[in-house]
C-alpha positions in Angstrom: 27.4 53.7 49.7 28.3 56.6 50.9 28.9 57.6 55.1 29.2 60.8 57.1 31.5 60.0 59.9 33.5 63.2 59.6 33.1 67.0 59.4 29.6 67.0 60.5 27.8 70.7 61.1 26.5 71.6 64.5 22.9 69.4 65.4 24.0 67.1 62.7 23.7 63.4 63.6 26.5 60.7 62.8 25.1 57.9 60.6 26.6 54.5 61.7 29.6 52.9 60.4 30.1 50.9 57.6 30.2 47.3 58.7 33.2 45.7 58.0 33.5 42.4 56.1 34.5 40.7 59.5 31.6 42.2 61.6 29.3 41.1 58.5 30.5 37.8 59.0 30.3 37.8 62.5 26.7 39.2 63.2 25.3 36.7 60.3 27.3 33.2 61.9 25.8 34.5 65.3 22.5 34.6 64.1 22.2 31.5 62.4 24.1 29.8 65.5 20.9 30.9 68.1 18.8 30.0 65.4 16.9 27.0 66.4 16.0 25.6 62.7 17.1 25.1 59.0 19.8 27.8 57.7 17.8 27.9 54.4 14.4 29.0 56.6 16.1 31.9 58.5 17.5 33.5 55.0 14.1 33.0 53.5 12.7 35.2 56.7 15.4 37.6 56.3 14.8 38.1 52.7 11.5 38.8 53.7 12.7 41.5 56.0 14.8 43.1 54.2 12.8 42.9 50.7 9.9 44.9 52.7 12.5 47.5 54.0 13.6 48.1 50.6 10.1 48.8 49.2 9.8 51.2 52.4 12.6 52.9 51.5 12.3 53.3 47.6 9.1 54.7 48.1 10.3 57.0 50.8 6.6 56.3 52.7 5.8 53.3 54.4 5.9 51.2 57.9 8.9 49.0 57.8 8.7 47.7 61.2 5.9 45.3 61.4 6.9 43.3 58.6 10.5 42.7 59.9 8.7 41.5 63.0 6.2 40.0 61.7 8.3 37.9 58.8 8.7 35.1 60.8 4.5 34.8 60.8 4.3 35.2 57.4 7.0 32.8 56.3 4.9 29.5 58.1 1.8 31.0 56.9 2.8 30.6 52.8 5.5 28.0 53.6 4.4 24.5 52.1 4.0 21.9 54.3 6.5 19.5 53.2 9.2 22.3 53.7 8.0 23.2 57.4 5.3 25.5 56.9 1.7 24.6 57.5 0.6 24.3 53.5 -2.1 27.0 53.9 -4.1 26.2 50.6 -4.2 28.6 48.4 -3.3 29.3 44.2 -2.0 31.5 42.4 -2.7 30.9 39.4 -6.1 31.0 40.6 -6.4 33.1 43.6 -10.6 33.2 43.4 -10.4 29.4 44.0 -13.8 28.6 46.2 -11.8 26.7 48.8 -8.9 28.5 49.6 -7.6 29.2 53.0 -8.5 32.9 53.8 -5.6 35.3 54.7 -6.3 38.2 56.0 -3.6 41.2 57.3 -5.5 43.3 59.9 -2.7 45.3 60.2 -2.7 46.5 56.7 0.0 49.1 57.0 2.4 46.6 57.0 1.0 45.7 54.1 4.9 45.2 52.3 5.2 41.9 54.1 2.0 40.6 52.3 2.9 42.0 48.9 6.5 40.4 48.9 4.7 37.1 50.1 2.4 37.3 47.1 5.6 37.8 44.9 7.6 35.3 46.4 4.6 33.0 45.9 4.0 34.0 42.1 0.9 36.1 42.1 1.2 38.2 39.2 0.0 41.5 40.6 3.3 41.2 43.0 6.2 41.3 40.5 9.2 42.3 41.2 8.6 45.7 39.3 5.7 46.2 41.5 7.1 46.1 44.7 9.6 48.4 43.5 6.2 50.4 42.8 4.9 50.2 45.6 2.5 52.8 47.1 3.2 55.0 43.2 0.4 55.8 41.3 -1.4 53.4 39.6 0.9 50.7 41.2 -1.1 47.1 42.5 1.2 47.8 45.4 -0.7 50.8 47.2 -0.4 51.8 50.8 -2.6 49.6 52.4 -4.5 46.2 51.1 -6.9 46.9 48.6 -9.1 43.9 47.6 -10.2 45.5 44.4 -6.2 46.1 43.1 -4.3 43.2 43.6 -5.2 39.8 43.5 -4.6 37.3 46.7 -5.7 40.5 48.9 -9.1 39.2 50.2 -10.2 42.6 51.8 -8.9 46.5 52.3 -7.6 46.8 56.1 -5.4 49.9 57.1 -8.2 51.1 59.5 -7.7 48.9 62.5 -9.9 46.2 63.7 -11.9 46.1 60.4 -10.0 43.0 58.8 -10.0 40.4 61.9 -13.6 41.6 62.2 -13.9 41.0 58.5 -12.1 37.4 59.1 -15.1 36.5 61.5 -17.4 37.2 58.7 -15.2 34.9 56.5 -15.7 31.7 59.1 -18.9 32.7 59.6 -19.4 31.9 55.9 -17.0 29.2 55.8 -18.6 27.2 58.1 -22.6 28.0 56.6 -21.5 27.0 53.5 -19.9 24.3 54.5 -23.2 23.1 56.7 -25.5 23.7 53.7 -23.4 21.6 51.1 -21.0 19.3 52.3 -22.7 16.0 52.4 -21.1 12.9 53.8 -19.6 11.7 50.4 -18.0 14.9 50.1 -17.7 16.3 53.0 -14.8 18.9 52.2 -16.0 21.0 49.4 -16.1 23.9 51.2 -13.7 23.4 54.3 -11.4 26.3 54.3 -9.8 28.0 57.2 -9.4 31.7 57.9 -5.9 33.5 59.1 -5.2 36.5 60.5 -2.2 38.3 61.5 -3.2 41.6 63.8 -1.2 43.6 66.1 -1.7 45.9 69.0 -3.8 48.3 68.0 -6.4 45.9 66.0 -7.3 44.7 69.2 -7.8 48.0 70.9 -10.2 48.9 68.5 -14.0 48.6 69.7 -15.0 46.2 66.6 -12.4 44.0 67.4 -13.7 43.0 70.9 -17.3 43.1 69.4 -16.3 40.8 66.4 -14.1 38.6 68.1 -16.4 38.3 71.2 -19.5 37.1 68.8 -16.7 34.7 67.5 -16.2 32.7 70.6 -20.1 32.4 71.1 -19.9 31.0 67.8 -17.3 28.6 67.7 -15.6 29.2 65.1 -12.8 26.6 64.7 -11.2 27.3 61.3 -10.4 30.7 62.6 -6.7 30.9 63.7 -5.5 34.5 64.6 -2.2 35.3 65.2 -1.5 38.3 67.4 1.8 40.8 66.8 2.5 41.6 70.3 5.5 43.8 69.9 4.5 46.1 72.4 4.8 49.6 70.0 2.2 51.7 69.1 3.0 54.9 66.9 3.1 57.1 70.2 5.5 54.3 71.6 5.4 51.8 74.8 1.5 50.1 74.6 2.0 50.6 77.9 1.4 54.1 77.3 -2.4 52.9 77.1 -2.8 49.5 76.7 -2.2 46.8 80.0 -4.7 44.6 80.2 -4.5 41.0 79.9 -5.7 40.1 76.1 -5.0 36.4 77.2 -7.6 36.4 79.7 -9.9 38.8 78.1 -10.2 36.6 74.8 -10.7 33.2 76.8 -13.5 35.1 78.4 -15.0 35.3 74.8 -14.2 31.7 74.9 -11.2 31.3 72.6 -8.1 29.3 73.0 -5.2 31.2 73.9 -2.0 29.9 73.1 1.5 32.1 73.7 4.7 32.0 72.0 7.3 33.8 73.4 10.1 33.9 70.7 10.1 33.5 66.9 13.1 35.4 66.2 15.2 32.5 67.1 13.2 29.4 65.6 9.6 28.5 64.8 8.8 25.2 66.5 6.8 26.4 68.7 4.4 28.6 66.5 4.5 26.0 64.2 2.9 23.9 67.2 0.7 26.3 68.2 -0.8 26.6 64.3 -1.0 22.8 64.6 -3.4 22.8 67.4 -5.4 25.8 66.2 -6.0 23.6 63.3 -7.1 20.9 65.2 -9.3 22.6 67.6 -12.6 22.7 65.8 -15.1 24.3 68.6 -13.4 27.9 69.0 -11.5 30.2 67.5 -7.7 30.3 68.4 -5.2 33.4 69.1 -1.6 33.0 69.2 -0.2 35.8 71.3 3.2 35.7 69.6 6.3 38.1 70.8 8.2 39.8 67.9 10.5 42.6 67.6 8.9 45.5 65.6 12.1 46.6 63.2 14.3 43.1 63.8 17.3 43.5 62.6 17.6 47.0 62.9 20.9 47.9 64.8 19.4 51.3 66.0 15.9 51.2 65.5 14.6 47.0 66.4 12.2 47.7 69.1 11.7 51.2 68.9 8.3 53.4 67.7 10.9 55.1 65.4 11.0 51.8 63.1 6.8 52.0 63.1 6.1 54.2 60.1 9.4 55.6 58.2 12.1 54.2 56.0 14.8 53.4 58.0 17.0 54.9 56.1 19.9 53.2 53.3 22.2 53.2 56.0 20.5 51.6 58.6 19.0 48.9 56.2 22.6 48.5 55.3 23.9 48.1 58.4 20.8 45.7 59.1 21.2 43.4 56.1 24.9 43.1 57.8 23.7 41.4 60.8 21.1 39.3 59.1 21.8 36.0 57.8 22.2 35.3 54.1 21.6 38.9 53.2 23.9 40.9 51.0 24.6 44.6 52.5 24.8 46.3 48.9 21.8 44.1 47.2 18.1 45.5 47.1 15.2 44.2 45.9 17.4 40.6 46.2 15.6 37.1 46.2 18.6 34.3 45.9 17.8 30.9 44.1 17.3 29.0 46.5 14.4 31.4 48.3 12.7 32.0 45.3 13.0 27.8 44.8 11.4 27.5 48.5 8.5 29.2 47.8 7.9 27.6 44.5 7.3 25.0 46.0 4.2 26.3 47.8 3.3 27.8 45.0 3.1 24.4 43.5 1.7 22.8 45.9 -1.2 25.3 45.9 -1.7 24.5 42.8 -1.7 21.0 43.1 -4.4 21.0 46.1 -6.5 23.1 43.7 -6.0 20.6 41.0 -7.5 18.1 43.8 -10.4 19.8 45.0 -11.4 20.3 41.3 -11.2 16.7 40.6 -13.9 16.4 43.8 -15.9 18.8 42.8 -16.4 17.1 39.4 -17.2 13.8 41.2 -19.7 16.0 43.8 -21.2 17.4 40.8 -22.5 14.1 39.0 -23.1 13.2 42.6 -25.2 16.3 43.6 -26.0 18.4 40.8 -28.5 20.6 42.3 -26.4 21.8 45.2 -23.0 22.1 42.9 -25.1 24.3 40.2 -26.4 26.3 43.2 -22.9 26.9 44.6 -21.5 27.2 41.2 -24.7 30.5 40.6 -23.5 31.8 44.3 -19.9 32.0 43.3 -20.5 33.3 40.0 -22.6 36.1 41.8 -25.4 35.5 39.7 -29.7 35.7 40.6 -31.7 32.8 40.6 -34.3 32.9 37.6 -37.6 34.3 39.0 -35.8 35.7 42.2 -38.2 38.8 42.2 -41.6 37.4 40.6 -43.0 37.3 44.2 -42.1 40.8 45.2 -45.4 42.2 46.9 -47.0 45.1 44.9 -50.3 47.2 46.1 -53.7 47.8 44.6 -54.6 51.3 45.5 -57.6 52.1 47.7 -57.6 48.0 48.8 -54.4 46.8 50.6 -53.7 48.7 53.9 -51.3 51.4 55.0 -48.7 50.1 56.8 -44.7 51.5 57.8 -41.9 50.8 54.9 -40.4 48.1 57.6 -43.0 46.4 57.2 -42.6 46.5 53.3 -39.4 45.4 53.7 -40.6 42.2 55.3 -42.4 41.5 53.1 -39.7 42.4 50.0 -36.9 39.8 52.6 -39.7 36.4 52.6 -40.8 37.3 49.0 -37.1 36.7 47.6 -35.2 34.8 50.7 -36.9 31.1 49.3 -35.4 31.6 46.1 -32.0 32.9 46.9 -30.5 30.8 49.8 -27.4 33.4 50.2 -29.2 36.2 51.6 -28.3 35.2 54.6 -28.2 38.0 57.5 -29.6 39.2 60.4 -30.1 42.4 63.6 -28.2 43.9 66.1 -30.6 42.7 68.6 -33.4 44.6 66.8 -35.0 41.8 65.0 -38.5 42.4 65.8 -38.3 46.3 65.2 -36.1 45.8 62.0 -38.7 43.1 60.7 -36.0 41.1 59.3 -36.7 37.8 60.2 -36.7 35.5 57.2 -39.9 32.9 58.2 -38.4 29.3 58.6 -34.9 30.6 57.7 -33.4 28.6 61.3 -30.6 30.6 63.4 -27.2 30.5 63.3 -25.5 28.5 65.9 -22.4 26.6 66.6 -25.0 23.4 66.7 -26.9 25.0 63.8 -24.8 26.3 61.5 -26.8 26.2 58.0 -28.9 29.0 60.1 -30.2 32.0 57.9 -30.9 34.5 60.4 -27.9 35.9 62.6 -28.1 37.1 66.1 -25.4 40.0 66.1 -26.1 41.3 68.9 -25.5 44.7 70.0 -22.6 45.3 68.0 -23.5 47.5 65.1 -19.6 48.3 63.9 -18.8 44.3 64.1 -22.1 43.5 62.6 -21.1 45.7 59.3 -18.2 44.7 59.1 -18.9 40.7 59.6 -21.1 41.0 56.8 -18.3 42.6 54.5 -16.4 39.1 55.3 -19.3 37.1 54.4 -19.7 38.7 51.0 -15.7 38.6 50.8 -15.9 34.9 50.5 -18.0 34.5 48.1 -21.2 32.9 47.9 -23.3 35.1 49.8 -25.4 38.1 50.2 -25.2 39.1 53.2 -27.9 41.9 55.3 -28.0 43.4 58.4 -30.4 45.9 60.1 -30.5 48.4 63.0 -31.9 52.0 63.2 -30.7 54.1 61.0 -29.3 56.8 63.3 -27.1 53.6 65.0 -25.5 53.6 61.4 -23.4 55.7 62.7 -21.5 52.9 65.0 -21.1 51.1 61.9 -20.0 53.7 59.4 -16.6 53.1 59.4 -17.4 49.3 58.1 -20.0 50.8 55.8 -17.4 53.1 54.6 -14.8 49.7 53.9 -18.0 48.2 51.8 -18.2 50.8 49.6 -14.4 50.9 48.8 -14.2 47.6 48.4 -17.2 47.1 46.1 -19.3 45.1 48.3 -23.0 44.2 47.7 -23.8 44.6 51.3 -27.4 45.3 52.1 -28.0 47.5 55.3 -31.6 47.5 56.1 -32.1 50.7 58.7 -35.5 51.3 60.1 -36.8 54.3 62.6 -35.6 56.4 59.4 -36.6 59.9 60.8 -38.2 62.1 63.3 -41.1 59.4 62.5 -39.9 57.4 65.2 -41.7 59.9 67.7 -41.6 59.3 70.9 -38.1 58.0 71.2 -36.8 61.4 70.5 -33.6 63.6 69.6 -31.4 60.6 70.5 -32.7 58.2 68.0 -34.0 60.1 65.4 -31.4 60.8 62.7 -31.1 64.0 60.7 -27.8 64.0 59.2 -27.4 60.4 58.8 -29.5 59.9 55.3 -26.7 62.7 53.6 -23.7 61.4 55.3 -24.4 58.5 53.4 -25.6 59.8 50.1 -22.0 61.6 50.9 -20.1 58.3 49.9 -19.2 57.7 46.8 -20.6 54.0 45.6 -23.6 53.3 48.3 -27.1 53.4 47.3 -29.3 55.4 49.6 -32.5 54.2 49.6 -36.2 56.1 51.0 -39.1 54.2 49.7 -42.6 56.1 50.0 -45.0 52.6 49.8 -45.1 49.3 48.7 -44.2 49.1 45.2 -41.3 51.5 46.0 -39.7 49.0 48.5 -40.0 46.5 46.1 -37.8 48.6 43.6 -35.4 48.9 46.4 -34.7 45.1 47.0 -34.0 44.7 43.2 -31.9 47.7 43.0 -30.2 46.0 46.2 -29.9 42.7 44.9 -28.9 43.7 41.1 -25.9 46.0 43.3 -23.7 43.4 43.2 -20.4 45.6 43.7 -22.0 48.4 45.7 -24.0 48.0 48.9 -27.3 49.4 49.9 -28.9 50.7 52.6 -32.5 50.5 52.8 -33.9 53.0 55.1 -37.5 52.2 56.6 -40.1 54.2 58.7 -42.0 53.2 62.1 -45.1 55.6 61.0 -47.7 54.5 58.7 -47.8 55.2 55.2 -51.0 55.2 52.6 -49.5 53.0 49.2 -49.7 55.8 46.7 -52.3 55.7 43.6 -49.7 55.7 40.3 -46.7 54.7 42.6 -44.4 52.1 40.3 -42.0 49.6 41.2 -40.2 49.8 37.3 -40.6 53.6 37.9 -38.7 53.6 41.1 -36.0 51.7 39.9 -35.0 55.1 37.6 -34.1 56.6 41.3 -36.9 59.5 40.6 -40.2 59.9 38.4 -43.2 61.7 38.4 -46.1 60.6 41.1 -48.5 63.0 40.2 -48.7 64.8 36.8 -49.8 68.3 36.9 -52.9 69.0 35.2 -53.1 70.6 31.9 -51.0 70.7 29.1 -48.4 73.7 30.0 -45.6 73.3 32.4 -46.0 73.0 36.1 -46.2 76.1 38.3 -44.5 74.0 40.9 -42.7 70.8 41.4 -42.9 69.4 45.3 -40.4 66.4 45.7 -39.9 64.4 48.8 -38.8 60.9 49.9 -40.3 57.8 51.9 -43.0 59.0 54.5 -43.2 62.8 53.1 -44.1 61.7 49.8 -48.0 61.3 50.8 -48.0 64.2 52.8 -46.6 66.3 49.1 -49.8 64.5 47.6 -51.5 66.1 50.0 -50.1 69.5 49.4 -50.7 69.7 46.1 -54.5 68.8 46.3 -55.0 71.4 48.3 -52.5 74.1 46.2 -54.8 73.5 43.6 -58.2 73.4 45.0 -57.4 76.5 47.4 -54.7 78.8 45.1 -55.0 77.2 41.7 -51.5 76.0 41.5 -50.9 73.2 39.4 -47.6 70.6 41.1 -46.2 68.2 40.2 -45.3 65.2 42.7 -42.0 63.7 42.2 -41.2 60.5 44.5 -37.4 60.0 45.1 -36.6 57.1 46.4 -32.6 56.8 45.3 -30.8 60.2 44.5 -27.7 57.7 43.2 -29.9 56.1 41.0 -31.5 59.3 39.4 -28.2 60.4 39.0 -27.4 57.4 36.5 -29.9 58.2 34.5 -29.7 60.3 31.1 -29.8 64.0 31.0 -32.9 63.9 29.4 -34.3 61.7 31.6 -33.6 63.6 34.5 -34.8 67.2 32.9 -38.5 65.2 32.2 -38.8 64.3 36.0 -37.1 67.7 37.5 -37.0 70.8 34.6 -34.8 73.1 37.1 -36.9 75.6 36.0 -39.9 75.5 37.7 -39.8 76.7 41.3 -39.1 73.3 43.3 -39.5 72.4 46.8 -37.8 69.2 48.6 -39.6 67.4 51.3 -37.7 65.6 53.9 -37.6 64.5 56.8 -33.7 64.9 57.4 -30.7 67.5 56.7 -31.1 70.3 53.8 -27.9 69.5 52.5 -27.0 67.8 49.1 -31.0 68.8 48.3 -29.6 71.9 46.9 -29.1 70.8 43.1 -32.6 69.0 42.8 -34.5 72.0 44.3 -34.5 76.2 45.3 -36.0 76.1 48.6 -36.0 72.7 51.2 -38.4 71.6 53.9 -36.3 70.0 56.1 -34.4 69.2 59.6 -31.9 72.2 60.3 -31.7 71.0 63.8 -31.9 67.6 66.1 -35.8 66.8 66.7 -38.1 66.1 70.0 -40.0 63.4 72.1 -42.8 63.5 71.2 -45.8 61.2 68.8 -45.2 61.4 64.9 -47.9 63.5 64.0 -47.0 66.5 66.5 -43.6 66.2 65.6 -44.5 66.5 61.9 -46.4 69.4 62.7 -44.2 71.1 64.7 -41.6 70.8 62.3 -43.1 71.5 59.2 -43.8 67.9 57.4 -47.3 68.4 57.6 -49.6 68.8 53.8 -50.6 72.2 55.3 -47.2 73.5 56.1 -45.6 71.6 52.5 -48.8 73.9 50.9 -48.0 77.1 52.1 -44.6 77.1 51.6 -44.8 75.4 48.0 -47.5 78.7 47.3 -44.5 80.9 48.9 -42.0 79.4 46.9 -44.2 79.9 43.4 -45.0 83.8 45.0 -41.4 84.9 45.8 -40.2 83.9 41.9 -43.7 85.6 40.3 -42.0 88.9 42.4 -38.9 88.1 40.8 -40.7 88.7 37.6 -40.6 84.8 36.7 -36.9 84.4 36.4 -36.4 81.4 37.9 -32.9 79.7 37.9 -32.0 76.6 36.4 -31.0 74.0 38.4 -30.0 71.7 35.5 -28.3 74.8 33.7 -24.4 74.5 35.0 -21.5 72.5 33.6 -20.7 69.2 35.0 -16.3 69.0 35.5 -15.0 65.4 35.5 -11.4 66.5 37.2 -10.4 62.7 37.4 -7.7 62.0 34.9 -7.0 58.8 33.0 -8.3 55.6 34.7 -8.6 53.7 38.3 -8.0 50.3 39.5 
């Protein structure tokens, strides 16, 4: 190692000493001698510490400080409980097992103190050569938890206040599950618990307070959080923003509230507090637990500097000097009798595993219709028959009606047979027309309920359900109006990433909503969705459309959905198809004759009818043959073949879109757009549609404008389909 402690240049600072083999001795006996517990413990802490600093620093990127804080934290969460720790259950040999304990680190960008847990506890994606990987390309180490690239990382956190909101979703399930199939011969088939470990700014986030809040109504007993409260935020002090009581404010959600003041010095009393989380059993529990962001760190312990940057191989040098058991020119260094500690664990998970297997067996002979059932949840598979009773419509005989109320009928036409769509409204049941009939709500008193009251808390809501479908065994929905998917996007955005078969059901879908007005009605919403990559957008026009949509929905396992519904009435279309639907786009209304269409109108959800319309009276008035094209799910299209696609939409026939919401991303499917360039009025639907141009007269004359400006063109019309697809992507994802 090499130090600057002479000749510096001007502005240059002077690194620190080099600790000499007295002061190493020194700082390391005077640790251990405050520390209030065995010697072997502490090193395995400071191991942990200084293993997460070393990642930080080889990758030159990083946040270093909250895992030397947190360390402590981590060590009795994934400590076995015969060598102090509280024996969290969990394997890794099999870290998909049903019954595991959840862990969940909602401050994921100290995500190298869960990684070099999952190495020291012998999951595979955590070698040692993947820490020293960590956040490179193509590593399972990336730079904040991602469910979908290493195993024992239940969910992706980085943004704040998204994983203890997921964790809610987790105990949420947890305990249904557990209601449903437990019986009293076996009452602990499913009987997990959830843990968290947040910090400061997870619980300054919005969704926090909304998640944690529904939590307390709730009651959820198996859900232990454990709160960093360094007192550091990146711009420094959390007094710089942040003075409120969080004790108070989170028994007023009606959690317990336990403090611990010190765990740098020994962990008797968060090992209590755990204990009595565990054994309260009517609300949730939140340690508020005082670390030191950067411990250890001679300069930087305490400081915002030690938040997100590698310390620096002097500093961590100088640290590893002052911690106990740690080796000031080692990195990357686990000794024997750490790596023997955990092991242990490790075993022990195993072993608990091993158990609950055995049970299950038992259970099975015992109950074999409820173990298959859970066995088909797990396995994410549909229930034989699932869709049989999806509604379809004879044309000219059943009634018009809005797509929400198609939807209802899609929800109580597959809810009997699947038992894990389980789901529910931000406080907008009635207008959503989610309720699943006889489904019972969930309660603390009731909690094999069906149908969730979220209440108004559309971020929470989203991302609750992305914890439900996290565990496993459920399918989780939620509903509110579409344009209030915009309080929930950044959860929506997590479902996608992580591949989660979420289904968001969003009525009031346009200007449609009338009377409401600019406030409510969305118009960029539907394309800042159909911006994300891996979401299905979904408009449906009628009946048999909305069917399509709850199997594309339910067949998405790994992506999630959002079904978008109208208020207004819609007529069910004569030639509409549910199979037809399914291809994202096909062809309503077949021109007439044999020759090519002169024009192709295509349009989504309520503006579908209204193109029918149009192209009546287009051929009637001006002769001009159109085809209808109904386009329920761009995505879906987009799937399909090239040819395919060129049958439905040629590219080059003059083609008009119809929708009710923003022009953009229509630009590939057609040359000219009837559409919402700015936000809409209060007013009813029908004026609104006139007054913005979703009427069949308005669709007509601008579909006969579109054919006439091409004819003056001389005919040359340009290709949509005719332009090279680039995949720029190289070599293969996670």
């Amino acid at each position: 190692m090499v130090y600057i402690v002479k000749g510096l240049k001007k502005g240059e600072k002077k690194m620190p000493e080099p600790p000499t083999k007295r002061m190493h001795t020194d700082h390391q006996t005077a640790q251990l001698n405050s520390y209030k517990g065995d010697a072997l413990e502490l090193k395995c802490i400071n191991t942990i510490r200084t293993v997460a600093a070393d990642m930080v620093q080889k990758a030159n990127s990083g946040h270093p400080g909250a895992p030397m804080g947190c360390a402590p934290l981590a060590h009795l969460l994934w400590a076995s409980s015969s060598a102090g720790g509280i024996g969290r259950n969990h394997s890794a040999s099999n870290p998909e097992w049903w019954n595991r304990d959840r862990f969940v680190l909602s401050n994921g960008h100290a995500c190298a103190l869960q990684y070099v847990m999952l190495h020291l506890s012998g999951y595979v994606d955590c070698s040692m050569d993947q820490l020293k990987a960590f956040r490179q390309m193509g590593s399972a180490t990336p730079g904040h938890p991602e469910n979908f690239c290493t195993s024992g990382v239940e969910v992706c956190t980085g943004p704040l206040g998204q994983g203890i909101s997921n964790a809610v979703g987790m105990a949420i399930a947890a305990k249904h599950l557990g209601a449903t199939y437990n019986t009293s011969d076996f009452p602990s088939i499913i009987s997990s618990k959830t843990y968290v470990i947040c910090g400061d700014g997870c619980l300054q986030e919005g969704i926090s307070a909304e998640a944690c809040s529904l939590a307390g109504h709730l009651g959820l007993g198996d859900l232990i959080v454990i709160y960093d409260d360094n007192n550091i935020t990146i711009d420094g002090s959390t007094d710089l923003a942040f003075t409120e009581d969080v004790k108070k404010r989170y028994e007023a959600y009606g959690w317990q509230v336990l403090t611990v003041d010190d765990v740098a010095n020994g962990l008797d009393d968060l090992r209590a507090a755990i204990e009595k989380g565990k054994k309260t059993t009517d609300k949730p529990t939140l340690i508020k637990t005082r670390t030191a962001i950067g411990f250890g760190s001679p300069n930087k312990e305490g400081k915002a500097s030690s938040h997100g940057a590698p310390l620096g191989t002097s500093e961590i040098e100088a640290m590893k000097s002052r911690l106990y058991g740690m080796d000031p020119e080692k990195s990357f260094f686990v000794d024997e009798d750490v790596a023997a500690y955990y092991k242990q664990q490790s075993e022990e998970g195993d072993k608990a595993e091993v158990e609950w297997k055995a049970d299950f067996a038992k259970y099975k002979k015992a109950h074999p219709g409820k173990a298959t059932e859970l066995e088909r949840r797990f396995n994410n598979e549909l229930p034989e028959g699932v869709f049989d009773d999806l509604p379809t419509h004879v044309f000219g005989k059943d009634k018009a009606n809005a797509t929400r109320k198609f939807s209802q009928a899609c929800i109580n036409a597959v809810a009997p047979k699947l038992p894990e769509l389980v789901g529910g409204s931000a406080d907008l049941s009635g207008s959503n027309c989610c309720l699943i009939k006889d489904a019972g709500h969930f309660q603390r008193d009731s909690p094999d309920g069906r149908m969730i009251h979220f209440g108004v808390r559309e971020h929470a809501m989203a991302a609750i359900c992305n914890g439900m479908f996290a565990y496993g065994g459920m399918r989780p929905f939620c509903a509110t109006f579409l344009q209030f998917a915009g309080y929930a996007l950044g959860a929506m955005r997590c479902s996608a990433l992580s591949n989660f078969g979420v289904i968001y059901i969003m009525t009031h879908d346009s200007i449609g909503l009338g009377e409401d007005g600019p406030t409510h009605q969305p118009v960029e919403m539907l394309e800042s969705l159909r911006a994300m990559p891996n979401i299905n957008v979904i408009r449906a026009a009628d009946a048999n459309e909305m069917s399509a949509a709850y199997q594309i929905a339910l067949k998405s396992v790994n992506t999630p959905t959002v079904i978008c519904c109208s208020r207004g009435t819609v007529a069910n279309l004569e030639h509409s198809s549910s199979d037809k639907a399914m291809k994202g786009a096909y062809t309503l209304i077949q021109e007439d004759g044999q020759n090519a269409p002169d024009l192709v109108l295509v349009g989504t959800g309520t503006e579908v009818m209204r193109c029918v319309d149009a192209a009546k009276a287009l051929l009637s008035e001006h002769s001009i043959r159109a085809r209808v094209v109904s386009m329920p799910c761009q995505e879906a299209f987009l799937e399909q073949s090239d040819e395919y696609r060129r049958s439905i939409l040629p590219g080059n026939i003059p083609t008009l879109s119809v929708e009710a919401s923003s022009e953009h991303g229509w630009h590939r499917f057609s040359h000219a757009q009837i559409s919402m360039t700015r936000f809409g009025m209060s007013a009813p639907l029908e004026e609104l549609y006139v007054k913005f141009g979703f009427d069949a007269e308005n669709v007509a004359s601008k579909g006969k404008a579109l054919v006439d400006f091409y004819k003056n063109l001389g005919g040359n019309v340009p290709d949509l389909n005719a332009r090279p697809t680039f995949v720029n992507f190289k070599g293969s994802a996670h």
